[in-house]
ROTORTOR-655658 format. One record per residue (C-alpha): x, y, z; residue in one letter. Coordinates in steps of 0.001 Angstrom, whole numbers. Each point is the difference from the previous one (the first is absolute). Layout:
N
R       x       y       z aa
R       X       Y       Z  a
...
end
This chain:
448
R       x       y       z aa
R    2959    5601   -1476  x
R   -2459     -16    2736  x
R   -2562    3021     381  x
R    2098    1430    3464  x
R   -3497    1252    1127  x
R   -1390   -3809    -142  x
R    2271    -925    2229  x
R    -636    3152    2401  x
R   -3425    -993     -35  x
R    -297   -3259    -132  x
R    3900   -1434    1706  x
R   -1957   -3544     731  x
R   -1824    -640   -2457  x
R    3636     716   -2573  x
R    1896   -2165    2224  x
R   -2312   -2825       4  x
R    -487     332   -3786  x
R    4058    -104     -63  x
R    -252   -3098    1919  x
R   -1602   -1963   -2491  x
R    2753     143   -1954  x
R    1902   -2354    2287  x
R    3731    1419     247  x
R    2570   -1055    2332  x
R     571    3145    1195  x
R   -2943    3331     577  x
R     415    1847   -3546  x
R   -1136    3286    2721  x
R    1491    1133    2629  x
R   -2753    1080    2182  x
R    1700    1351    3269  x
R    2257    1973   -2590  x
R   -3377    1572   -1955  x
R   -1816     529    3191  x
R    3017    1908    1358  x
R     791    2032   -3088  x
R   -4176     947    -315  x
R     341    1275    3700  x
R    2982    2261    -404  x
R   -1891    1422   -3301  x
R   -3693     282    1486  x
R    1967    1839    2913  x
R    2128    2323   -2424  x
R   -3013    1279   -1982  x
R   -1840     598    2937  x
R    2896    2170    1370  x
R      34    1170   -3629  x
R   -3432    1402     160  x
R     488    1187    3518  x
R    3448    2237    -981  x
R   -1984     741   -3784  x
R   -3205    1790    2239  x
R    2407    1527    2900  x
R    2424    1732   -2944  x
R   -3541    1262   -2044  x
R   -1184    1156    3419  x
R    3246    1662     767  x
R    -227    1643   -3480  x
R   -3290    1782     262  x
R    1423     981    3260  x
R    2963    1692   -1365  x
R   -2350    1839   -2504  x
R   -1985    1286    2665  x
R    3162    1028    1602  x
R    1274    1863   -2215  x
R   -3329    2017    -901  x
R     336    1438    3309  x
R    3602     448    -213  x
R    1285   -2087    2360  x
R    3027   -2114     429  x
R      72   -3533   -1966  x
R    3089   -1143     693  x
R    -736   -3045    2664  x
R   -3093   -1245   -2205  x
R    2310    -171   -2819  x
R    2860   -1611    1995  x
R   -3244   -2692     725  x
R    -565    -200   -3671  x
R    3016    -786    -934  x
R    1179   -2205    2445  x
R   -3590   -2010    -605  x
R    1361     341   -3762  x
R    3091   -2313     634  x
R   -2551   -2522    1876  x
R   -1575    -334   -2899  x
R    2486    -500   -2170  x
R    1483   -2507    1798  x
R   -3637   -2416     529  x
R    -290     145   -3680  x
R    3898   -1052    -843  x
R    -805   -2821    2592  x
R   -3636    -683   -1408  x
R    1729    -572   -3310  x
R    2368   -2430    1374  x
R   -3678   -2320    1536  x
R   -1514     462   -3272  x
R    3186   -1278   -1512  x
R     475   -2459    2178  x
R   -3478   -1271     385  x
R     361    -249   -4367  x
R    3084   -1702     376  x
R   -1897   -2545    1852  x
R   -3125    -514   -2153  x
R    2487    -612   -2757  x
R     857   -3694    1558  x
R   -3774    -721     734  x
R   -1665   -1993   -2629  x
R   -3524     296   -1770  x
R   -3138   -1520    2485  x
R   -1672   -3392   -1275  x
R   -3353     485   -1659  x
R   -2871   -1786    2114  x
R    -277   -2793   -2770  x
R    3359    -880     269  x
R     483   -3143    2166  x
R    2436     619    3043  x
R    3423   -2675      86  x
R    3508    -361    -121  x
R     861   -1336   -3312  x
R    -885   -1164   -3171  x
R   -1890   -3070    1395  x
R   -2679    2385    1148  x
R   -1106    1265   -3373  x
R   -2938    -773   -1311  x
R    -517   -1678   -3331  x
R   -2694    1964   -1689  x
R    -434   -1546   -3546  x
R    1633   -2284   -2633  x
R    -113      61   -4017  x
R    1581   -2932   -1419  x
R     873   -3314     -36  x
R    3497   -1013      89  x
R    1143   -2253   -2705  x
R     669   -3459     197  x
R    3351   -1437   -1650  x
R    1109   -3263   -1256  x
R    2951     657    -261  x
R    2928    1148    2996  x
R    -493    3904     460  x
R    2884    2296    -403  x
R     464    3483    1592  x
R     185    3011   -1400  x
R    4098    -389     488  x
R     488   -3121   -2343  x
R   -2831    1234   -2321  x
R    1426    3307    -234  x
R    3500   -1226    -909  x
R    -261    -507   -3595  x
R   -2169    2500    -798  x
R    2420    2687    1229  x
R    -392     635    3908  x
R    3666     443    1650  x
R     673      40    3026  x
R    3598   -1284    -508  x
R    1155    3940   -1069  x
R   -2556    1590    1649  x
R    1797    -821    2958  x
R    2839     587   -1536  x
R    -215    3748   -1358  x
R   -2103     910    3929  x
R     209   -2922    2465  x
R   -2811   -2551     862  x
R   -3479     871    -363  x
R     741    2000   -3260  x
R   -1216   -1884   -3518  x
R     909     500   -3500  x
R   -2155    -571   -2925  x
R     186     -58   -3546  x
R   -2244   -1922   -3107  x
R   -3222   -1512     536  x
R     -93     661    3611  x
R     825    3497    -247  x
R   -2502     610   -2569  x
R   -2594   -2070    2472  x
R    1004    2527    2807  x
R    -837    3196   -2088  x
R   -3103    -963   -1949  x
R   -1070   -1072    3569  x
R     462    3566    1365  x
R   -1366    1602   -3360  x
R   -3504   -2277       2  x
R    -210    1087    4035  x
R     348    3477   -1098  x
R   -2616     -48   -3219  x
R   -2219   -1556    2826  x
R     200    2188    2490  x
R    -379    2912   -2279  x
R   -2442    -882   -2583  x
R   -2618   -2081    2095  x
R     361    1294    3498  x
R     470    3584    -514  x
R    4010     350    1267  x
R    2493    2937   -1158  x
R    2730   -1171   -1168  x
R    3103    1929    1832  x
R    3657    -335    -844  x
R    1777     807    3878  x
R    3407     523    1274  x
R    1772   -2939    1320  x
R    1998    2082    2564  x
R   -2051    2148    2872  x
R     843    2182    2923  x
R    -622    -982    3707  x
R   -3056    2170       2  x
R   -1525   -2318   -2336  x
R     252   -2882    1639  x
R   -1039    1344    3051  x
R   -2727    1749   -1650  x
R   -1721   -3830    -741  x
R    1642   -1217    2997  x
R    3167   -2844    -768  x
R    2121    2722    1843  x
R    1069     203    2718  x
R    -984   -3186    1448  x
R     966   -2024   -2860  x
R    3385    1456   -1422  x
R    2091   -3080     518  x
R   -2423   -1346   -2751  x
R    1006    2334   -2833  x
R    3416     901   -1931  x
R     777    2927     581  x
R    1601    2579   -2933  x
R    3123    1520     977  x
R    1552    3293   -2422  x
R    3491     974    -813  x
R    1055   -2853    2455  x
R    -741     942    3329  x
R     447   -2132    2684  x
R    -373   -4113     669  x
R   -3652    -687    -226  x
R   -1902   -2938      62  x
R   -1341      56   -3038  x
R    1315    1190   -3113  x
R    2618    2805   -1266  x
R     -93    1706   -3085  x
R    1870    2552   -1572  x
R   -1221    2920   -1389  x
R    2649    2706   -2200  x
R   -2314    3197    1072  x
R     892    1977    3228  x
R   -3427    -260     739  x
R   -2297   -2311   -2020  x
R   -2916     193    2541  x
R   -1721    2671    2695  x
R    2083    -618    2839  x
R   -2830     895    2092  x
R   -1939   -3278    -698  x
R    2454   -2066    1736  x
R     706   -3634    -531  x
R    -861   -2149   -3182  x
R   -1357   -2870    -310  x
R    -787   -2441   -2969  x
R   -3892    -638    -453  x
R   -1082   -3265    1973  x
R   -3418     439   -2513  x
R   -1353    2515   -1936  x
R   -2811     506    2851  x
R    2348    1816    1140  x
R     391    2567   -2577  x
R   -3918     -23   -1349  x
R   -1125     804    3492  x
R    2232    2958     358  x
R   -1154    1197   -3148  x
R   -2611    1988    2144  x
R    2125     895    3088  x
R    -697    3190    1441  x
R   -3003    1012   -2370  x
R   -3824     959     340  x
R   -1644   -1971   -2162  x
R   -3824    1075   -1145  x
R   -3007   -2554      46  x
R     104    -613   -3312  x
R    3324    -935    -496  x
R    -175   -3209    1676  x
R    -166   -2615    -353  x
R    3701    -276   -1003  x
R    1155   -3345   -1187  x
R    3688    -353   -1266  x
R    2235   -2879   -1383  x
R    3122    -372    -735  x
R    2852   -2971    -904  x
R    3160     279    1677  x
R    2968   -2050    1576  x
R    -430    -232    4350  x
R    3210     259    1606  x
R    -329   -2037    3379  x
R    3114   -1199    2524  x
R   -2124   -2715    1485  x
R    1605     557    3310  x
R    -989   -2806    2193  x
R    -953   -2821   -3126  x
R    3840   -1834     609  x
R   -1000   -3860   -1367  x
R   -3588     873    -949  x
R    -721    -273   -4061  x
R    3795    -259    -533  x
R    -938   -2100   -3452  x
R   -1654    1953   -2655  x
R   -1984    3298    -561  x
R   -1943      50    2563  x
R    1696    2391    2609  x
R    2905    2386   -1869  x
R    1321    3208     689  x
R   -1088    1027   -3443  x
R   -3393    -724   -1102  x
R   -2689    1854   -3017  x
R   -3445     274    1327  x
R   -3018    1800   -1604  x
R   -1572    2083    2792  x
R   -3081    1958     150  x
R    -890    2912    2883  x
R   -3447    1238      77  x
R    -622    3778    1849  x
R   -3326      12    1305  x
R   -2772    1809    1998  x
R    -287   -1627    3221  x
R   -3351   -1189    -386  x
R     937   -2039   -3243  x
R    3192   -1804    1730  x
R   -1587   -3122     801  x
R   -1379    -491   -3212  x
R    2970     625   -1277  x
R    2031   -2504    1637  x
R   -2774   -2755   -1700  x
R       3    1328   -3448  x
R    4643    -175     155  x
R    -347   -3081    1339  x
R   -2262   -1474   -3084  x
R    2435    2248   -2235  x
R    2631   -1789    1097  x
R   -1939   -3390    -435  x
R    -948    1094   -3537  x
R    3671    -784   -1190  x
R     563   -3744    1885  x
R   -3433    -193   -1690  x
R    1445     432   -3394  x
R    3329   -1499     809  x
R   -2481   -3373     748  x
R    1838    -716    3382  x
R   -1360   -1198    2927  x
R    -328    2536    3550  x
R   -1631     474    2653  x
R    -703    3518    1701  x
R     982     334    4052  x
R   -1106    2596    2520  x
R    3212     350    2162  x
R    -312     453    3643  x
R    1350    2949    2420  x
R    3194   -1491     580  x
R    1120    -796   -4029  x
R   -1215    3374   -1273  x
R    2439    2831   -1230  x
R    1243    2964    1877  x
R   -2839    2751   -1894  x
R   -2586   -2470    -240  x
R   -3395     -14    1759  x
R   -1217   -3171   -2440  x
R    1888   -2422   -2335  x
R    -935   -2121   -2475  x
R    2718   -2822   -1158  x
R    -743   -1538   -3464  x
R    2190   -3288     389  x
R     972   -2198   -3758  x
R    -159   -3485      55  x
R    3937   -1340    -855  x
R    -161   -3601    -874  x
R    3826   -1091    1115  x
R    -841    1078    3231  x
R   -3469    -961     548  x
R   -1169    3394    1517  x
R   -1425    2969    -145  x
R    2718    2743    -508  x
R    -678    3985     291  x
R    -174    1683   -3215  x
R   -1639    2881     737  x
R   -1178    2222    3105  x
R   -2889    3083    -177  x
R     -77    2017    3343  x
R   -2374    2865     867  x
R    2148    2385    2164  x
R   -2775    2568     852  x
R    1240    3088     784  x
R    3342   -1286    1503  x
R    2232    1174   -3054  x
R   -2015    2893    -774  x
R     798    1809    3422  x
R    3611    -784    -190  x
R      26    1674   -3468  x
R   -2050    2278     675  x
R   -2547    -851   -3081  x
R   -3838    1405     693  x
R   -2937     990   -1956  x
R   -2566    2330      49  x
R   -3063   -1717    1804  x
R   -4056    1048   -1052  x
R     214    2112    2647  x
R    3324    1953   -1276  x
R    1785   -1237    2779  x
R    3493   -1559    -626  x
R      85   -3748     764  x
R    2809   -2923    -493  x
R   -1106   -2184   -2727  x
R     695   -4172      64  x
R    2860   -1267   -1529  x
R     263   -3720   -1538  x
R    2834   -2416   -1357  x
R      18   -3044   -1791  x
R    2026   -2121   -1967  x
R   -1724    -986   -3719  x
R    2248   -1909     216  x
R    3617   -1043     750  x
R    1607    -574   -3275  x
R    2950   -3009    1099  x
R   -2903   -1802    1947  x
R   -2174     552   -2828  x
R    2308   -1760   -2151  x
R     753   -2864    2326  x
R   -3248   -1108     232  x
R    -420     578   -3117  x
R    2648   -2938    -724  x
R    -898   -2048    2513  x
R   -3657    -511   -1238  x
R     483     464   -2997  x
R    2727   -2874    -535  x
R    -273   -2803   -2349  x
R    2002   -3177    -282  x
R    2585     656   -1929  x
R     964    3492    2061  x
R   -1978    1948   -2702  x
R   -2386    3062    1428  x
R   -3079     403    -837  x
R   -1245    3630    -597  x
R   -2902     723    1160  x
R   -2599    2213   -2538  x
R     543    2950    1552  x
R    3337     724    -647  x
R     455   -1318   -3355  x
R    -467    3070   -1643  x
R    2939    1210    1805  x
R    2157   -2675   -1357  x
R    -598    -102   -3136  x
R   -2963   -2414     193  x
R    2400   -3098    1037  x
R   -1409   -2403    1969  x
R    2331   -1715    1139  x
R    3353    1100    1528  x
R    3272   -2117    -229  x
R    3746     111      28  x
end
């Protein structure tokens, strides 16, 4: 979230920041914050006021009572001034609680470099690697290639409903070597942990890097021992109770940024411990609320999807850099993959929720002659760090919210569409590119 004394210092300068970002409708209600700062600048000073009246009256009791006289009224003062008090700081709670509450549903502020627009058609293309391929022959989607080689959509459907695929032979072996060569990458030239996470998180969680609240029509939620309807999904569970019942809701993981962020929630971190720079492979659970007729054919937007993702921790000073070197780690594997992509800066209105700068790295997919996003590397600052509560101790030995960072490297089912696509011969055969031939048994070729 925002810093609240940012915006208590500098209210224009947040709002106009917030206005790059081009929404519909103000993501801050200012008449609401400037209301709710009055009543608590007024408490506190009535605070203070009742706080220095009930030390005065004290001393005066003291002295009172040295000369052994009645104290009686003074403490009738002191302990009506005692209820006062106690009820500015039950309503003082309620502002700061409230004034949270609201931060919650504001998003991160746009970095200066990021160019201010609507939509996607105000990114900027930053750089290219890659020609795409020219074919004499007709070109066949990922769909039709996929067919024979084991890609099922047919009982994926089937066994969940649309948007679910099932996999099996060559193409499932495609899919995991895919995921494993990501993973060897990330790990053995770029300096990632590998993490194994939990695929089912509590509401803190998500809040803690920000899809909640705003975004919970977006995410399946987890329901135990069959409580009520919920949009999302039910599961049973035999134990009275599987899980704290304090954390709340549950949700399946929409990415593993989720969980490698929160690996650091409300910790101190020393100096020398970051950077921090985690990876992990694990399915995304997404509803795709609003996508009705977009990508219906194919892999390219399901509810269930693998992804590779890596999170760096970092002091603040190092973010930027940061951002740079994920982005080229994430190039590093189209790289080796030999497909075609260019790199986009997106602009205020097409970034995420926690991010103050985004990168899209965007595949070329012959069959439909574009540029499609594979991958997406976003500095958040200190956005997700204050909302879980994750600082280190600065030179100075002063506690300080480090910069959190996401990005994908990369999304496995795109991965192996474009793979597919440009790597497609005439006869329906795919071409493996030298990378991942180890991981297949040095074939290089797949077919049905």
């Amino acid at each position: 979230m925002l810093d609240l004394n940012q915006l208590r210092k500098n209210l224009d300068d947040v709002v106009q920041r917030l206005e790059k970002r081009k929404s519909p409708q103000p993501f801050l209600d200012i008449e609401r914050f400037q209301g709710l700062e009055t009543e608590r600048k007024l408490i506190q000073t009535r605070t203070e006021d009742l706080q220095a009246r009930r030390n005065q009256l004290s001393k005066q009791i003291g002295q009172l009572k040295a000369k052994g006289q009645d104290t009686s009224a003074v403490m009738a003062e002191v302990g009506g001034l005692g209820d006062h008090l106690k009820a500015s700081a039950e309503r003082l709670e309620v502002i700061q609680a409230e004034l949270g509450e609201m931060l919650m549903h504001v998003p991160n502020l746009p970095a200066d470099v990021v160019p201010v627009g609507t939509d996607e058609s105000a990114n900027q293309e930053v750089r290219r690697w890659g020609t795409p391929q020219s074919y004499d022959f007709a070109v066949k989607d990922h769909v039709d290639l996929g067919a024979p080689l084991g890609l099922d959509f047919e009982t994926g459907s089937k066994l969940s409903g649309s948007r679910f695929t099932f996999m099996k032979g060559p193409i499932a072996r495609l899919h995991r070597a895919l995921a494993q060569f990501m993973l060897d990458v990330q790990t053995s030239e770029h300096g990632y942990t590998e993490c194994y996470t939990p695929y089912i998180v509590n509401r803190n969680v998500l809040e803690g890097t920000g899809q909640l609240p705003k975004f919970e029509k977006d995410l399946f939620e987890v329901k135990f021992g069959g409580g009520g309807a919920s949009a999302g999904v039910t599961a049973q569970y035999a134990s009275d109770a599987p899980f704290d019942q304090q954390a709340g809701a549950w949700y399946l993981i929409p990415t593993s940024e989720v969980t490698l962020t929160n690996s650091v929630r409300e910790q101190v971190l020393s100096m020398d411990q970051l950077p921090i720079k985690l990876t992990a492979h694990s399915p995304c659970f997404r509803s795709e609320a609003g996508s009705a007729g977009r990508d219906t054919r194919g892999m390219i937007r399901q509810h269930q999807f693998d992804k590779v993702e890596m999170v760096q921790i970092v002091h603040p000073d190092e973010s930027s850099a940061a951002l740079e070197a994920m982005v080229g780690h994430a190039e590093a594997i189209l790289q080796k993959l030999e497909l075609p992509y260019r790199v986009v800066l997106l602009c205020s209105g097409d970034m995420g929720f926690g991010a103050t700068q985004t990168y899209d790295l965007e595949v070329w997919l012959p069959a439909q002659n574009t540029y499609r996003e594979i991958s997406s590397c976003s500095n958040c600052d200190a956005f997700q760090a204050r909302r879980m509560q994750t600082r280190f101790k600065n030179a100075q030995g002063k506690n300080e919210f480090v910069h959190t960072l996401n990005g994908s490297g990369l999304a496995v089912g795109r991965a192996l569409v474009a793979v597919l696509e440009n790597h497609q011969n005439a006869d329906g055969s795919i071409t493996v590119p030298q990378a991942l031939r180890p991981y297949l048994g040095g074939a290089e070729r797949l077919t049905a």
